[in-house]
N, C-alpha and C positions, 0 to 999 in steps of 0.2 A: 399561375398555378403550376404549368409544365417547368416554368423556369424554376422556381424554389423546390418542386420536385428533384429538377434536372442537379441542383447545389446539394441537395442533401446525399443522395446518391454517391454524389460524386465526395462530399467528406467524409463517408460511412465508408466509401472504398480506401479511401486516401488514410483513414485509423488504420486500419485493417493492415493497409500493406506496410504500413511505417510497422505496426505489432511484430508481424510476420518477418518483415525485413531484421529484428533485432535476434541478435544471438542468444538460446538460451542461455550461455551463461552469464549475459548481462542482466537477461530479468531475473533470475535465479538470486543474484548478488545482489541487487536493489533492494534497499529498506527501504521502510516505510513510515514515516512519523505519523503515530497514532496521538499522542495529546502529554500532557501534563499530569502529575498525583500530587498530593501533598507526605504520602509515607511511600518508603518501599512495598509493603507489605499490597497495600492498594495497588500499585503498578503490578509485581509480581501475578497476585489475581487477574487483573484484566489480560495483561497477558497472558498467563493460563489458558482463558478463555479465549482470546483472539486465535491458541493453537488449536483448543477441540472446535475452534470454527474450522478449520483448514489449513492455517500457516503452517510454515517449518518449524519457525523458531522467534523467540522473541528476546531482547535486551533492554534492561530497563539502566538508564543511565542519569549521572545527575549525585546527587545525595543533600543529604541536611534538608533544607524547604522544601526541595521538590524534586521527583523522579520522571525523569521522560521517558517513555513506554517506545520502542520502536518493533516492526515487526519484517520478515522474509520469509 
C-alpha cells in the first residue's frame, strides 16, 4: 500500500514538473486535435464552442468530406 502510494506521488510530481519545466510559449503554440465533421459549417460550430469553453482559437481544416476541428 505505502509502496503504490509511494509510485503515485512520485508520477503526480514527475507531470507536474515536466508541465512546469515547459515554456510558455511552447504550450501556448500547441494544437490540439479535437476530431472529425462531415461539413464545415459543423466543425466551424464546434469550434465556436470549444472557444466560449476557454480556448484561444480554433482552425478547422481539411475540406470536401470532411473538416478537422483543431484547437489552442
Amino acid at each position: 500500500m505505502r509502496l503504490r502510494a509511494g509510485l503515485l506521488v512520485a508520477g503526480m510530481v514527475t507531470a507536474i514538473v515536466s508541465v512546469l519545466s515547459t515554456p510558455a510559449s511552447a504550450q501556448a503554440a500547441a494544437w490540439t486535435y479535437i476530431g472529425v465533421y462531415t461539413s464545415k459549417y459543423k466543425c466551424v460550430d464546434a469550434g465556436q464552442m470549444w472557444v466560449r469553453e476557454g480556448w484561444n482559437e480554433y482552425e478547422c481544416s481539411g475540406g470536401g468530406t470532411y473538416w478537422e476541428l483543431w484547437v489552442r
